[in-house]
C-alpha positions as a printed NumPy array, in Angstrom:
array([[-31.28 ,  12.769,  -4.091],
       [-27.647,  14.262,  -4.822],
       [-27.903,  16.342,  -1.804],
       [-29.125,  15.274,   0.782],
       [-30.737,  18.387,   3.03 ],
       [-34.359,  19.134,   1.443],
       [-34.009,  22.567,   1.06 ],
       [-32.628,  23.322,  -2.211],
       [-29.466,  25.775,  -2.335],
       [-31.536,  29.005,  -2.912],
       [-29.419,  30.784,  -0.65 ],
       [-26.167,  30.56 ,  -2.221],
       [-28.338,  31.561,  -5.571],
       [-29.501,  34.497,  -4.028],
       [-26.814,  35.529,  -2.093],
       [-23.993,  34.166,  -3.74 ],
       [-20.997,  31.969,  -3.324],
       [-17.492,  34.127,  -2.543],
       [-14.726,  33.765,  -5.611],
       [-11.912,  31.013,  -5.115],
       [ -9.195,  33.313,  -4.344],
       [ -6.756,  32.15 ,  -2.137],
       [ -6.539,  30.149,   1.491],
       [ -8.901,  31.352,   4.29 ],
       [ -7.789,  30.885,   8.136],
       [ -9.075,  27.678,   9.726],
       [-11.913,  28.765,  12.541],
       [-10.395,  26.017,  14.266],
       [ -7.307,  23.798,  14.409],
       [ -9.105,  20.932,  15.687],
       [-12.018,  19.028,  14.691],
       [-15.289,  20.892,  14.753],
       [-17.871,  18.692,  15.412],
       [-21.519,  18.437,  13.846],
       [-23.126,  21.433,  12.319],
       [-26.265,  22.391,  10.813],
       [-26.31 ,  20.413,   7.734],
       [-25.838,  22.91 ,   4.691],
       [-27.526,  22.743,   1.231],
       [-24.372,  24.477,  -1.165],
       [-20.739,  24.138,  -0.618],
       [-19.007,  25.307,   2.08 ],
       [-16.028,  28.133,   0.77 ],
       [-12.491,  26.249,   1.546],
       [-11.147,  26.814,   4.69 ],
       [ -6.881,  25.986,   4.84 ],
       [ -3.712,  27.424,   5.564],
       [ -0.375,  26.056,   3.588],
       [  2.428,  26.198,   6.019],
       [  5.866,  27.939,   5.611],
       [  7.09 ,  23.92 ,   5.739],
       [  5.16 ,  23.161,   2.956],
       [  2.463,  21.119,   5.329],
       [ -1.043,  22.016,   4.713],
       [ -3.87 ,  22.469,   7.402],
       [ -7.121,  21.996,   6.171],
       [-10.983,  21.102,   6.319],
       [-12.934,  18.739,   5.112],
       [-16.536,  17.594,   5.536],
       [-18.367,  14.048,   5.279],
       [-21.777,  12.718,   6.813],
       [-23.689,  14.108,   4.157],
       [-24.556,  18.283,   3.263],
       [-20.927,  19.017,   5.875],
       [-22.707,  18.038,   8.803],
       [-19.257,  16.631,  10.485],
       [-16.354,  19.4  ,   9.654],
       [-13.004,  18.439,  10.754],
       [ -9.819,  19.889,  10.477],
       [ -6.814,  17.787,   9.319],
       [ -2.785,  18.214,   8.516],
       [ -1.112,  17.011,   5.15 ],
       [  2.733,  17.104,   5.539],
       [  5.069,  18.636,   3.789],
       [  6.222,  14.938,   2.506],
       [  2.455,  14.204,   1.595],
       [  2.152,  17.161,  -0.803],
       [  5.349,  16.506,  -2.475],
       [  4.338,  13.096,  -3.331],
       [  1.018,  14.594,  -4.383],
       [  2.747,  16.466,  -7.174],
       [  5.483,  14.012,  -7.997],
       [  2.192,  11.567,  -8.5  ],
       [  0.958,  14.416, -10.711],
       [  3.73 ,  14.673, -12.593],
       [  3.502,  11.496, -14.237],
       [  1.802,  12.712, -16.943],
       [  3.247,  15.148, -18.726],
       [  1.14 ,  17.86 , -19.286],
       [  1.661,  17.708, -23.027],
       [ -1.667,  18.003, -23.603],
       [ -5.183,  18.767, -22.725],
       [ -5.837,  14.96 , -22.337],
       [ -2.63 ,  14.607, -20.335],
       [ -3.549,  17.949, -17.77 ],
       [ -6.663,  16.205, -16.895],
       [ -5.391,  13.623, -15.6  ],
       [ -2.964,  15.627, -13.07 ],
       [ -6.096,  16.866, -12.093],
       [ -7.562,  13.483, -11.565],
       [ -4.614,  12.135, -10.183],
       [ -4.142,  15.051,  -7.752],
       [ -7.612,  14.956,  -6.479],
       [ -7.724,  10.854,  -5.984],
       [ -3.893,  11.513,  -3.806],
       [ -5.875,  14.509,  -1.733],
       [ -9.008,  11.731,  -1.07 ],
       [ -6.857,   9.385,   0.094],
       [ -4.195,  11.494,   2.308],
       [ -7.671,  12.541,   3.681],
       [ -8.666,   8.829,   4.57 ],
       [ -5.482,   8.3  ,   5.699],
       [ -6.07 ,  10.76 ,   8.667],
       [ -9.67 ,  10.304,   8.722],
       [ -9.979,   6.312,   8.268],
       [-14.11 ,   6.862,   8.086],
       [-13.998,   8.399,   4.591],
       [-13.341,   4.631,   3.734],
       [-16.633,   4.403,   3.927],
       [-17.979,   6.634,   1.471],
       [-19.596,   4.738,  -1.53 ],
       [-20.446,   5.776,  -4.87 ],
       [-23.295,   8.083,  -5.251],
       [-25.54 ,   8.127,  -1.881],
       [-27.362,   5.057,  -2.535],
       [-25.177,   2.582,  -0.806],
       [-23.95 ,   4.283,   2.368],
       [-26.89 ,   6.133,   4.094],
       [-26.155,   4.56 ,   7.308],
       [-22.025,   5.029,   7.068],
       [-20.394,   7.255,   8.798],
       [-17.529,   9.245,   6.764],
       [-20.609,   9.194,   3.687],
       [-20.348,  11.832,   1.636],
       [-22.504,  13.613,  -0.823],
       [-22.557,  16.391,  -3.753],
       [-22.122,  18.902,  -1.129],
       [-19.629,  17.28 ,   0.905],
       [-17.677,  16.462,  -2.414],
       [-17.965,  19.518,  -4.051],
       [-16.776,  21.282,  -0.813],
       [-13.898,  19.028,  -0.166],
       [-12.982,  19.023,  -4.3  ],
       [-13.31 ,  22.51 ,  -4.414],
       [-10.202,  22.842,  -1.044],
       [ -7.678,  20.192,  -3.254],
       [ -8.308,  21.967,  -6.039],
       [ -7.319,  25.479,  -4.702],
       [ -4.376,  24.005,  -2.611],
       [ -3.107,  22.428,  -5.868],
       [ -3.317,  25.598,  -7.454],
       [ -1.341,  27.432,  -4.592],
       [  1.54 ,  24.928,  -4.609],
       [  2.149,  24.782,  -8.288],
       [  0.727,  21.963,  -9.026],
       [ -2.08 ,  23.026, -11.666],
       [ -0.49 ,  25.533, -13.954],
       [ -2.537,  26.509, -16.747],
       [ -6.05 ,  25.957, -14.429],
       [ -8.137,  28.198, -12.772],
       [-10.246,  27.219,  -9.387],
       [-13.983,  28.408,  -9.596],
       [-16.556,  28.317,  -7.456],
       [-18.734,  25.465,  -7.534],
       [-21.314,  24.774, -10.045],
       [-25.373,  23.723,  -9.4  ],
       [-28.127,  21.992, -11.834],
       [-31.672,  21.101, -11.399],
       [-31.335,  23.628,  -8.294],
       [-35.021,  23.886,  -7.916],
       [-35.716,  19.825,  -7.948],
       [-34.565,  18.245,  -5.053],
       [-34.649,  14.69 ,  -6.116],
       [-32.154,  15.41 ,  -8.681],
       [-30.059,  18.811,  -7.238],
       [-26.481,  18.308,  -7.951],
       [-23.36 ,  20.263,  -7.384],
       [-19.885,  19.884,  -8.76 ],
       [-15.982,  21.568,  -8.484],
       [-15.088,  23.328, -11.379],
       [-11.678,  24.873, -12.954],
       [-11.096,  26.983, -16.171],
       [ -9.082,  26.113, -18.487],
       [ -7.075,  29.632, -19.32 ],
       [ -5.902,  28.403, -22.746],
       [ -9.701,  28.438, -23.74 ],
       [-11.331,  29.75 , -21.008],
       [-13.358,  26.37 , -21.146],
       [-14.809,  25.416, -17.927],
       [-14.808,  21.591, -16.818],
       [-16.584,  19.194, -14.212],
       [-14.661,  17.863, -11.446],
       [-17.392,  15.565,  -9.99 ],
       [-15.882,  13.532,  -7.159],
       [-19.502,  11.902,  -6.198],
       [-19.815,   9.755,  -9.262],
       [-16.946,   7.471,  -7.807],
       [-15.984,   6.398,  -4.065],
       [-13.52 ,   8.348,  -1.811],
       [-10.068,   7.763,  -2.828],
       [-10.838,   6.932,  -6.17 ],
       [-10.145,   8.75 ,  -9.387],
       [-12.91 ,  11.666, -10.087],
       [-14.922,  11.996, -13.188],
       [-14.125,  15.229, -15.857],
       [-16.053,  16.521, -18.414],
       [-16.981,  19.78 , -20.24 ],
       [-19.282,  21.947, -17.618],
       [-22.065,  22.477, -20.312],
       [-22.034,  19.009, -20.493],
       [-22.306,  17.899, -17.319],
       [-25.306,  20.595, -16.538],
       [-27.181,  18.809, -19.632],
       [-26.858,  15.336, -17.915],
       [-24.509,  13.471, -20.145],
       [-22.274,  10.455, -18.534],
       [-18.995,  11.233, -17.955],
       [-18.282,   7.205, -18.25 ],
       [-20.033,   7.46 , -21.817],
       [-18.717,   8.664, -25.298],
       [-17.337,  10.686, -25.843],
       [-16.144,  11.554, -21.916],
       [-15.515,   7.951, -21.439],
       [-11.641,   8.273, -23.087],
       [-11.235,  11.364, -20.624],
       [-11.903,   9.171, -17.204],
       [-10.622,   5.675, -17.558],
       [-10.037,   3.166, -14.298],
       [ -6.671,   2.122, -15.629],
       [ -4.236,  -0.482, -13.809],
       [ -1.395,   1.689, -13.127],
       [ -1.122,   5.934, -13.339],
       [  0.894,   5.672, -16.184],
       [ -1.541,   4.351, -18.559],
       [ -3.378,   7.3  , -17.872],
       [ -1.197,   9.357, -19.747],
       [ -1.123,   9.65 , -23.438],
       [  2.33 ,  10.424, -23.374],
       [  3.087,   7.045, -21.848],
       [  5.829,   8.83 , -19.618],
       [  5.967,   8.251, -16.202],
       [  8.121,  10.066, -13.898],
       [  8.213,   7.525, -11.354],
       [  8.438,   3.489, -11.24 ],
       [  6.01 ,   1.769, -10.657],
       [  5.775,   0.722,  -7.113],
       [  2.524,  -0.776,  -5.306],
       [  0.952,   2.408,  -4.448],
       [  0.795,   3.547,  -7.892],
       [ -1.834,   0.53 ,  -8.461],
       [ -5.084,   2.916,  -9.093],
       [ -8.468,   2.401,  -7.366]])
């Protein structure tokens, strides 16, 4: 089950799901606790400060039961977009990985200030009992939040944020969400699926029709778009790195 509430997200089919536009206000600064567990992604809550330091929620435990409010500094989000800047954006192959490298940097600035997301397992098969677990909702949710902060600092030019995307909504064995962007050179729309892969570890991209037919984004033809490198650099096909090559660069 990619989501782990039973009721299937009819309500955000029926009702809707409000258009990425911009940051919303915080409903509070601090952590928020345990909630009603929620079957569709929660819209992203932040607010980017005039210092450049972002506030922000995330949510874990499985369908956003645990929402918690967190700060990246200004110094985190530049190195965020330095990372991202490795590749060069040269091409379509090269823009994807930003994106991939921008959303592993958000995971793990997240599990920096929330050390239970270290936790969180591929898939929900291995971590029922782990706090800081996270599934299709919870990643969807908290991919959907990078991805519009990245946006709003620059960092995705060429990229559109929209909202999140369902399949096999009416089967809840199989129910799976996913963050989405638009590519505005072709209007294309693409899979960011975060839940394929471990927090803190590089997500998994692929054409959206594709990913609501099923297909692997690990298999051909995706597979060349998402490879588990040694190092960011040999992510991009340009080969050009903006920065050396220091430990932390080492990818997970």
């Amino acid at each position: 089950m990619h989501s782990q509430t039973a009721l299937v997200s009819l309500l955000i089919a029926l009702v809707g799901y409000t258009d990425c536009a911009g940051a919303v206000p915080l409903s509070n600064p601090a952590v928020d606790g345990a909630r009603v567990s929620v079957s569709y992604p929660l819209p992203p809550e932040y607010v980017i400060d005039k210092d450049g330091s972002v506030t922000l929620r995330i949510c874990f435990n499985w369908s956003c039961s645990v929402r918690e409010n967190m700060t990246f500094t200004a110094s985190d989000m530049d190195l965020i977009k330095r990372r991202m800047a490795t590749c060069s954006a040269g091409s379509l192959h090269d823009r994807l990985q930003q994106v991939r490298i921008g959303i592993w940097h958000m995971e793990l600035l997240a599990q920096k200030y929330q050390p239970l997301l270290a936790n969180d397992l591929a898939i929900n098969d291995f971590d029922a009992e782990a706090m800081g677990r996270m599934d299709c909702v919870d990643n969807s949710s908290n991919t959907t939040t990078y991805l519009e902060i990245l946006r709003d600092i620059g960092a995705l030019p060429g990229w559109k944020v929209s909202v999140p995307k369902v399949r096999n909504l009416f089967d809840i064995t199989a129910v799976h969400w996913t963050a989405v962007l638009i590519n505005l050179d072709s209007g294309r729309a693409w899979s960011v699926d975060s839940w394929y892969r471990p927090n803190g570890h590089l997500p998994m991209v692929m054409p959206l029709e594709s990913w609501i037919d099923e297909k692997k984004a690990w298999e051909p033809p995706f597979g060349r778009l998402n490879p588990i490198p040694e190092s960011i650099d040999e992510l991009c096909s340009s080969r050009q790195s903006a920065l050396p090559k220091p430990v932390a660069s080492i990818i997970r």
